[in-house]
C-alpha distance (Angstrom), angle and dihedral (degrees) to the residues before:
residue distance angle dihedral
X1 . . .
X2 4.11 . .
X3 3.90 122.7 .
X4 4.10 109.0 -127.0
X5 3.34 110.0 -94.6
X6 3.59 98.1 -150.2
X7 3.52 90.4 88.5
X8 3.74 123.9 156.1
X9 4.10 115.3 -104.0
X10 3.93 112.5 -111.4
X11 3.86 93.3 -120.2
X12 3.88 89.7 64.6
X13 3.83 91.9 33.7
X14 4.13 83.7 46.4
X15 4.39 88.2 48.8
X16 3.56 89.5 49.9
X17 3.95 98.3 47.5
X18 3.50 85.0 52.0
X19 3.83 99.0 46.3
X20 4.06 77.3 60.8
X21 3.34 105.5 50.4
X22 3.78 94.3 55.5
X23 3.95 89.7 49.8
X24 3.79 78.6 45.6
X25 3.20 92.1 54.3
X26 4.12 107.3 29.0
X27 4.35 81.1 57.1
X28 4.01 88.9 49.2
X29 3.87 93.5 61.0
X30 3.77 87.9 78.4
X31 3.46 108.9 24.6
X32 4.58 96.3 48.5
X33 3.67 103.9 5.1
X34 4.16 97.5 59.4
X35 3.55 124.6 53.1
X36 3.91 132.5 163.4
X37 3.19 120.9 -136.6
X38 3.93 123.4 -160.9
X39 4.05 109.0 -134.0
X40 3.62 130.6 164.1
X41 4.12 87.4 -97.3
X42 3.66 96.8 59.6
X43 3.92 133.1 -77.0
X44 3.67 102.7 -40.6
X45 4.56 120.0 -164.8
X46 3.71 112.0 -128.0
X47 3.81 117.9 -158.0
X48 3.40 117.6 -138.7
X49 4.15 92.4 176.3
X50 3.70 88.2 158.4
X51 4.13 92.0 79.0
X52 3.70 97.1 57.5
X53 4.33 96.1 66.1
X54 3.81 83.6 42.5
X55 4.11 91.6 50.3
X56 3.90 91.2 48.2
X57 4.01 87.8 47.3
X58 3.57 92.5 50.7
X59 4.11 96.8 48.2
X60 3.73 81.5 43.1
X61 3.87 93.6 67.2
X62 3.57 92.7 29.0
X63 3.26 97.5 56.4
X64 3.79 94.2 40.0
X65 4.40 92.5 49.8
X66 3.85 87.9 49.4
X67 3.61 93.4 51.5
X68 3.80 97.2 42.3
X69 4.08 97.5 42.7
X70 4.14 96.4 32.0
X71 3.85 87.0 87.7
X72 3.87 99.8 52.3
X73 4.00 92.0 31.2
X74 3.56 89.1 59.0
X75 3.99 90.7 42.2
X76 3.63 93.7 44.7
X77 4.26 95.9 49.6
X78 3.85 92.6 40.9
X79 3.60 88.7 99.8
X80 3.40 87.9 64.0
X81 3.35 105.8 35.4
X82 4.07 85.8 52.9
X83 4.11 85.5 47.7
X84 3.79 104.8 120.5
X85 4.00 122.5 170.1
X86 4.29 118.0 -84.8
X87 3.89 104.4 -106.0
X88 3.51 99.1 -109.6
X89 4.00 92.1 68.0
X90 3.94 90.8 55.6
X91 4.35 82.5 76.4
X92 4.05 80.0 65.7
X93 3.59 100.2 55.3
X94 3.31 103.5 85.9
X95 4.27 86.3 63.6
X96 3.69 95.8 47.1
X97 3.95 90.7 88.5
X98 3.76 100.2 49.8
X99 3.94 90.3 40.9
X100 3.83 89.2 52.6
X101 3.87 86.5 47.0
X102 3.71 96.4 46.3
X103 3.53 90.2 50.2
X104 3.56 100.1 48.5
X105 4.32 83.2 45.7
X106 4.24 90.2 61.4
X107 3.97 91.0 47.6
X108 3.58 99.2 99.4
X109 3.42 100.4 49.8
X110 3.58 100.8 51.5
X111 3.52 120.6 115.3
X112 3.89 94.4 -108.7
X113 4.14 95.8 43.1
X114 4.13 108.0 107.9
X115 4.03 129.7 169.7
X116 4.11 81.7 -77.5
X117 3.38 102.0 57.2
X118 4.07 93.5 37.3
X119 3.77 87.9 48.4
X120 4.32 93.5 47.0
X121 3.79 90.2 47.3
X122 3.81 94.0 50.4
X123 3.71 86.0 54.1
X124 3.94 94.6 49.8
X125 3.77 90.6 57.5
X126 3.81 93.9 44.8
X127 3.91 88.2 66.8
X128 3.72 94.1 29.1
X129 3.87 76.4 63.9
X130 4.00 91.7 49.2
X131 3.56 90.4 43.4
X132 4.05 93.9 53.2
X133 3.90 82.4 51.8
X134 3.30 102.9 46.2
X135 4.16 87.6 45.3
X136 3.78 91.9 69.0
X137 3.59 98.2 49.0
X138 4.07 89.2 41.0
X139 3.42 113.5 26.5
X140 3.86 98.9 23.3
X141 3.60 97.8 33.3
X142 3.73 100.3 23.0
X143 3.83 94.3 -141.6
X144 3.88 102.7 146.4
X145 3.88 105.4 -128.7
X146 3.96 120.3 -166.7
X147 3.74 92.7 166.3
X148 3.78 111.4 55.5
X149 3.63 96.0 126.9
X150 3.60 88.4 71.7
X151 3.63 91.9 72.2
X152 3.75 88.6 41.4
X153 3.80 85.7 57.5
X154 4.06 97.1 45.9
X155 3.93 86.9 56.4
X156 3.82 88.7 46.3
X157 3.66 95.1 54.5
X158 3.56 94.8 26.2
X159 4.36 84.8 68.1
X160 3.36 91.5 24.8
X161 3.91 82.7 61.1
X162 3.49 111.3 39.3
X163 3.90 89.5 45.3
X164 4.01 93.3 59.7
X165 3.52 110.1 31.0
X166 3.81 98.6 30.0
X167 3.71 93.2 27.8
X168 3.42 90.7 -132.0
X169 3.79 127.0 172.9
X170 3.79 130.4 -102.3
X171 3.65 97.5 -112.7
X172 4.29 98.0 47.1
X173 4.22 82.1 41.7
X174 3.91 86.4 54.5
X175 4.10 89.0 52.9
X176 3.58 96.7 44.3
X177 3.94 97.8 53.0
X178 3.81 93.2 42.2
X179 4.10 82.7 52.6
X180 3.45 98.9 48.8
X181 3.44 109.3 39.2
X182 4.36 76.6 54.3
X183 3.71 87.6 52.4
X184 3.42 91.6 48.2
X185 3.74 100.5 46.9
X186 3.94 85.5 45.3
X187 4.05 94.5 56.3
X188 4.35 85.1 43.9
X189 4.06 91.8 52.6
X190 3.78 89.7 53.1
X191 4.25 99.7 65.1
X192 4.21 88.9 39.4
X193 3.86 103.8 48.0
X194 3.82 88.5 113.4
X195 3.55 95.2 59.2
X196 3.61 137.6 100.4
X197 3.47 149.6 163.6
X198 3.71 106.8 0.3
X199 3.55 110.8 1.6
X200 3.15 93.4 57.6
X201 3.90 94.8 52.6
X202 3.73 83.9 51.1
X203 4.18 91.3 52.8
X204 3.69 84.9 50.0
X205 3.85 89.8 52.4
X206 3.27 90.4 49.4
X207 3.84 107.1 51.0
X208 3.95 87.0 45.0
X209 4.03 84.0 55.9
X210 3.95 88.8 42.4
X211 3.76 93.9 42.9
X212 4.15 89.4 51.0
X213 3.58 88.5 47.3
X214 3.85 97.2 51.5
X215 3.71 91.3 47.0
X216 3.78 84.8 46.5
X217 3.92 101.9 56.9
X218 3.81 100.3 24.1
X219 4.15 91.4 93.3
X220 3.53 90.2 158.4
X221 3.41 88.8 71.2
X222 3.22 123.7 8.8
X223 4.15 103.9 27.1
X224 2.87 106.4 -108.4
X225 3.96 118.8 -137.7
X226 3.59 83.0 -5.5
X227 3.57 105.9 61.4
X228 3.43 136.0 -161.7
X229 3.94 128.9 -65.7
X230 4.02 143.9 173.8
X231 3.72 85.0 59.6
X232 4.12 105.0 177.6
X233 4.08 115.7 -104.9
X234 3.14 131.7 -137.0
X235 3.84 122.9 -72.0
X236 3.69 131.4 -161.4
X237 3.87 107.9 -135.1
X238 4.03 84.9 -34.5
X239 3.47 99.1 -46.3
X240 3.74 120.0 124.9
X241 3.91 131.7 -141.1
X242 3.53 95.8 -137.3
X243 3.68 128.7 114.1
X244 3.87 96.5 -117.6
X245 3.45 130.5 38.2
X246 3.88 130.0 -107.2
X247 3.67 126.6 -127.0
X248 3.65 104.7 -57.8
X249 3.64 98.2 -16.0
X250 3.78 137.2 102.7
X251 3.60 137.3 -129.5
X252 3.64 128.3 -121.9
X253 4.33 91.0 -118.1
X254 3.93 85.4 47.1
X255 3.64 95.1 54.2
X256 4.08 96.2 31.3
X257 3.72 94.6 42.7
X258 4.06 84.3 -134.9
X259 3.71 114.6 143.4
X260 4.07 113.0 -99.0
X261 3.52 119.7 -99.7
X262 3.97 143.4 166.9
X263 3.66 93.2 -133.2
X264 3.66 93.0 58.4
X265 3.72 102.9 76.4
X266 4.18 85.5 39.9
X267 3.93 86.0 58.6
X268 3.67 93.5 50.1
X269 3.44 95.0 46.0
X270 4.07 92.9 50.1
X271 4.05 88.1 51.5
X272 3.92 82.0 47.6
X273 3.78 96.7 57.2
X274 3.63 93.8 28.8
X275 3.93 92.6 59.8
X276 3.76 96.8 43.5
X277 4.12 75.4 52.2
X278 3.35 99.5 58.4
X279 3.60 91.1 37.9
X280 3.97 97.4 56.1
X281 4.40 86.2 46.5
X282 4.16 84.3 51.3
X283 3.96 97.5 46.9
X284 3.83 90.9 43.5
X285 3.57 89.3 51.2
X286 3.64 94.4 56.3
X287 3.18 90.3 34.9
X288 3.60 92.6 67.6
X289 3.90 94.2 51.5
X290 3.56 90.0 60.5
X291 4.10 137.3 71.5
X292 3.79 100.3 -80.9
X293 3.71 95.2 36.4
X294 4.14 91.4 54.2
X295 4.11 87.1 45.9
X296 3.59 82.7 52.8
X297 3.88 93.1 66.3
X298 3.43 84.4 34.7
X299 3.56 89.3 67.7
X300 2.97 107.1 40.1
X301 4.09 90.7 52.0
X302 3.59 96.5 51.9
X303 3.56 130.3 -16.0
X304 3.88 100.8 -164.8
X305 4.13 84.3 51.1
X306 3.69 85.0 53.7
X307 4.04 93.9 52.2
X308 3.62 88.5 47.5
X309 3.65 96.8 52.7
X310 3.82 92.7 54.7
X311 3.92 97.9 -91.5
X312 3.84 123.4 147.6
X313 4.05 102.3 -139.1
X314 3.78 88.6 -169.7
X315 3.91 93.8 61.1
X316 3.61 90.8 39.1
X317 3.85 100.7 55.5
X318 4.08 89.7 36.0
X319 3.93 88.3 58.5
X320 3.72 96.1 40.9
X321 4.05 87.4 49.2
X322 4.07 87.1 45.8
X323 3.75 97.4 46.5
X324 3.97 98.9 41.4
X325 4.19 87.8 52.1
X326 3.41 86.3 46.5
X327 3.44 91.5 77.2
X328 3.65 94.9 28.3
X329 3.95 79.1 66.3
X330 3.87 94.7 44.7
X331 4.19 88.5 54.3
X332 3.57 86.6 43.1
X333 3.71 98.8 64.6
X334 3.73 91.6 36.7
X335 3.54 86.8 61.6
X336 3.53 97.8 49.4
X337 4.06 89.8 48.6
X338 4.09 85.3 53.0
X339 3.51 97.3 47.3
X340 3.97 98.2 31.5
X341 4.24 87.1 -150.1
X342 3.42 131.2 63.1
X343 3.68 130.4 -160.1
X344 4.02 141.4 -179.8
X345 3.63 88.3 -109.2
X346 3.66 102.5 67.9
X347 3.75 90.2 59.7
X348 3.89 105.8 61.0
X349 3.78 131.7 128.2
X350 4.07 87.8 -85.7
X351 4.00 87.0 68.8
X352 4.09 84.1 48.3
X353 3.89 90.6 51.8
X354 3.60 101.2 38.0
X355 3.89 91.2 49.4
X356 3.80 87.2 48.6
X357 3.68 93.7 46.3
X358 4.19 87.8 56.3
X359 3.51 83.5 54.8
X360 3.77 103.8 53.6
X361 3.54 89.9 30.8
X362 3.86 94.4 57.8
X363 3.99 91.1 40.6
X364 3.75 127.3 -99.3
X365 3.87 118.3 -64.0
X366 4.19 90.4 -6.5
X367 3.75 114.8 131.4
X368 3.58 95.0 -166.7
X369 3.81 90.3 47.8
X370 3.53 94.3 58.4
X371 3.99 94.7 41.6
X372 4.44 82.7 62.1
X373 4.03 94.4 41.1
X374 3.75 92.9 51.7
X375 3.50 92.8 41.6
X376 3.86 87.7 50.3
X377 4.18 95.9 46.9
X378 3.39 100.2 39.3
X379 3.65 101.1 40.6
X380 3.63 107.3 26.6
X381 3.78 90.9 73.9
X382 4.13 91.8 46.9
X383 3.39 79.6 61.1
X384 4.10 94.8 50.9
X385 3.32 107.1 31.9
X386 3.48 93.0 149.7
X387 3.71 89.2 73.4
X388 3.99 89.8 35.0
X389 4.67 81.1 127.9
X390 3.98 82.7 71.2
X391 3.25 102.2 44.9
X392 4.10 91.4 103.7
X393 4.00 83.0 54.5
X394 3.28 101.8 41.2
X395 4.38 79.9 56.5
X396 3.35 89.2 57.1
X397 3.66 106.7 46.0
X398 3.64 83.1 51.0
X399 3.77 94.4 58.9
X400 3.31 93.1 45.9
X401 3.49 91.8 56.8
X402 4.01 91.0 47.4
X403 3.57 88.1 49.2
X404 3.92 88.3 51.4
X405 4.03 105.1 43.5
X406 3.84 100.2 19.7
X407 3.68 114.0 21.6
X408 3.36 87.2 179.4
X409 3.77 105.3 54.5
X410 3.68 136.1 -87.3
X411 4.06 88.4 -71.2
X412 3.61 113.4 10.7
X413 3.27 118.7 -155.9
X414 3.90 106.8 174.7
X415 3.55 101.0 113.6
X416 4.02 102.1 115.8
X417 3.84 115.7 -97.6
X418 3.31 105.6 -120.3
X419 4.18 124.3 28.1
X420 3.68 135.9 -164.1
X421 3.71 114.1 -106.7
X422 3.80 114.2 -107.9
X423 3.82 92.0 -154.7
X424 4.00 111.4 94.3
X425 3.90 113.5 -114.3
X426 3.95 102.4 -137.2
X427 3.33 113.1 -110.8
X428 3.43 117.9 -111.6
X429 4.14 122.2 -117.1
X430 3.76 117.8 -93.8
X431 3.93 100.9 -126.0
């Protein structure tokens, strides 16, 4: 196996490392060589000058080592990059979702599962929900969305809501912020159908900012800074998991006759979120065998193809918007049931860009993709928490590396669902 010989010569590949070590270092004036400091004379700025030679050094020989080992990095893993399963295991594939579902079902209640482990897989299938959303309306759709945490904040409040001041139940909450935060994404995909590309990512941005905001300064309603709490659980057919009894109601160790336990109404609420989980991946893989789904990767191919083939764009972007916040809505009130309180500050642009990053991490439109990035953001630094500071770099020297050895995600699956058949049908006999 030969390297490319067309390789760049080291005094441009020198010019350029140096062009980005000073932007390296002109960007890491502000961000590491200030710092205020909060004393009992006022806020005071502390230079720290001393980071900003040390940044430019460091993109230096970054920038350098990626340049000089890309080419036999990318030779040496093509192999297995190019690995693809031997026929015979394609007859399996069909099983591989239950299995994974199944197995994901029995980890509570083995030996090894605790309140921790419970507690970290619930939140891995809250944003392997968000992720599945977000999929269809970028990597089905490909509608670039920098807000999505807006409709994962509508379903939040939405339950969080309708279960305090109209002492609603879990179950009608978990409707209502599913249908809202549709609604809601419906009524936003009318005033941007013309967009594309950027602009729209930056009206996304900016009705996730203006959504934040609202919920922010509308105390009235919504709290404010404060939030909401004594958001309603989940029940099983009306029985509670607590260890006493409401007014006239029963729990589930009452009516059982199993022993109380905290973990209990964790468990149910993992199976909970885990089966509207594997719901959302089974519907949008239907989905995507029929009508809409195919005018989905129509879309998202080429729009003026789709017009010309009879398409309505509108529709087609309004349903992708509706049925991606869907389950932005769904995860929304799941995570208000876990955490029983809601606030403005679990709804900011880093919810957006982590949800996004599953997303391009996993490979556009690929369920399975998503299932491993989510797994890998939002459990990797459980795992690490000792280096929990990094986490935002550790993000983006993972991206980079995506973007470097699989632009298109760790599985991607944005080859169109169905194809035409390149082998000539004969034609049939003129009688």
């Amino acid at each position: 196996m030969t390297i490319p010989t067309h390789a760049i010569p080291l005094t441009q590949r020198l010019r350029e490392c140096g062009i980005a070590a000073l932007i390296a270092m002109a960007l890491a004036v502000p961000f590491l060589g200030l710092r205020t400091i909060n004393l009992d004379q006022g806020l005071v700025v502390d230079t720290r000058l001393s980071y900003v030679p040390l940044a430019g050094l460091i993109v230096f020989i970054g920038r350098l080592a990626a340049g000089l080992l890309a080419a036999p990095l990318r030779h040496a893993l093509a192999p297995v990059a190019a690995w693809r399963p031997p026929a015979g295991a394609q007859r399996f594939r069909p099983y591989g979702g239950p299995l994974l579902v199944l197995a994901a079902a029995i980890l509570p209640f083995l030996p090894f599962a605790n309140r921790y482990i419970i507690d970290l897989g619930t939140n891995a299938m809250i944003y392997v929900l968000l992720a599945t959303g977000l999929s269809i309306t970028v990597g089905l759709a490909g509608l670039l969305d920098l807000g999505f945490a807006a409709f994962y904040a509508i379903g939040a409040y939405t339950c969080a809501l309708t279960t305090t001041q109209l002492h609603w139940g879990f179950w009608p909450a978990l409707l209502a912020g599913g249908v809202a935060s549709s609604l809601f994404a419906a009524l936003l995909s009318l005033p941007i159908l013309r967009l594309r590309g950027d602009y729209l990512a930056i009206v996304t941005l900016g009705f996730g900012e203006i959504t934040r905001i609202v919920i922010l300064n509308w105390q009235g309603l919504t709290g404010g800074p404060n939030g909401v709490s004594g958001i309603a659980r989940p029940t099983l057919f009306g029985l509670t998991f607590d260890r006493r009894a409401p007014d006239g109601g029963h729990t589930f160790s009452e009516v059982t006759g199993i022993a109380y336990a905290p973990e209990q109404r964790l468990i149910f609420l993992y199976l909970v979120i885990l089966a509207l989980t594997a719901l959302a991946a089974y519907g949008v893989a239907r989905l995507r065998r029929l009508p809409i789904g195919r005018a989905w990767e129509a879309l998202r191919e080429d729009e003026i193809a789709c017009r010309s083939l009879g398409i309505n764009p509108t529709m087609v972007k309004v349903s992708a918007y509706a049925t991606g916040a869907l389950m932005g809505g769904l995860a929304g009130c799941c995570f208000a049931a876990r955490q029983g309180f809601v606030s403005p500050e679990s709804f900011g642009f880093m919810e957006s860009a982590t949800i996004l990053a599953i997303v391009v991490l996993g490979g556009m439109g690929s369920q399975a993709g998503v299932i491993i990035a989510a797994l890998f953001i939002v459990v990797l630094p459980e795992l690490a928490r000792g280096f929990a500071d990094y986490r935002m770099l550790a993000f983006g020297v993972a991206m980079i590396l995506i973007m470097i050895w699989r632009p298109g995600g760790l599985i991607s699956g944005r080859s169109p669902t169905i194809r035409l058949s390149s082998r000539k049908k004969p034609v049939a006999e003129v009688a």
